[in-house]
N, C-alpha and C positions, 0 to 999 in steps of 0.2 A: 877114338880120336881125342888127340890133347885139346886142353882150352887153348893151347896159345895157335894150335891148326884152326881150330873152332876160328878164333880173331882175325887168323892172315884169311883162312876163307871166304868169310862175310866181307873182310876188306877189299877183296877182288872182285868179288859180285859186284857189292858198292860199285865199283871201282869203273867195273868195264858197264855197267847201266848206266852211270852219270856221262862216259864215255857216249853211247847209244844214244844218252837220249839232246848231248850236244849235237852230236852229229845230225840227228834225226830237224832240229830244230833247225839248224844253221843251214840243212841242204849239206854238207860235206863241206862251210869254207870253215868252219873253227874245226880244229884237229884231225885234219883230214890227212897230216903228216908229221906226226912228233916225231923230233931228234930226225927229222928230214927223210924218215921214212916212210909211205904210203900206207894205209891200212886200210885193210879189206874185212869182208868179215864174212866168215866160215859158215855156210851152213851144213847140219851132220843132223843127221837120228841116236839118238840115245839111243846105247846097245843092251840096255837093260830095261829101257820105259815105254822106247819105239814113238816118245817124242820127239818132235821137230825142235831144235837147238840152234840157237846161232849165238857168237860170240864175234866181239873184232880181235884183229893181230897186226900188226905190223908186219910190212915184207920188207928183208932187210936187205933182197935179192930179186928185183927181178928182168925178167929177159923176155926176149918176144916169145917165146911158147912156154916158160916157166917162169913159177913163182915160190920162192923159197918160205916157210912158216916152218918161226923158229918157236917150239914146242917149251915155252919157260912159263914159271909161275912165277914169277917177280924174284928167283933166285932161291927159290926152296928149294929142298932136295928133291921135292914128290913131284910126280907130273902136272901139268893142266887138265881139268876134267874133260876136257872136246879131245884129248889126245889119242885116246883107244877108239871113238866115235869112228874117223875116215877107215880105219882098216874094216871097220864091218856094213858101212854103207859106203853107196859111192858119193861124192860130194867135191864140191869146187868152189871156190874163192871164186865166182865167175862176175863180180862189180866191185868195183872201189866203194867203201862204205859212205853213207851218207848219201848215193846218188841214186833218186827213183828208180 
């Protein structure tokens, strides 16, 4: 891995923690919809560690029995690391993040 992966990585962790842990303070009212769209957040099992993972996402889509998660790293070429997680566990967006 390059250092400049090495910088966008940590930047994204940063990134979706300081995310978490507004959410987590606020109850769900500070950023419970940037760029006016909802975000939920994912829970999966690491398919290599068989830990319990969660991240938020934004849904840029959704409807009454579906919800779209759109699978981006801030515009990298590489995936998000939660990406290959749902294909080997089952798992669901099933709260709006931020609400008990």
């Amino acid at each position: 891995m390059s250092n400049n992966n090495t910088i966008k990585d940590f930047g994204a962790r940063l990134m979706n923690g300081a995310h978490k842990i507004v959410l987590t303070v606020s109850r769900g009212r500070l950023l419970s919809k940037p760029f006016g769209m909802p975000v939920v957040e994912l829970h999966t099992i690491g398919r290599s560690s068989g830990m319990p993972r969660s991240c938020h996402l934004t849904t840029p889509v959704r409807e009454r029995d579906w919800i779209v998660l759109v699978a981006s790293k801030g515009g990298d070429d590489r995936n998000p690391d939660w990406y290959k997680n749902p294909r080997e566990s089952r798992t669901s967006p099933d709260r709006p993040a931020g609400v008990p």
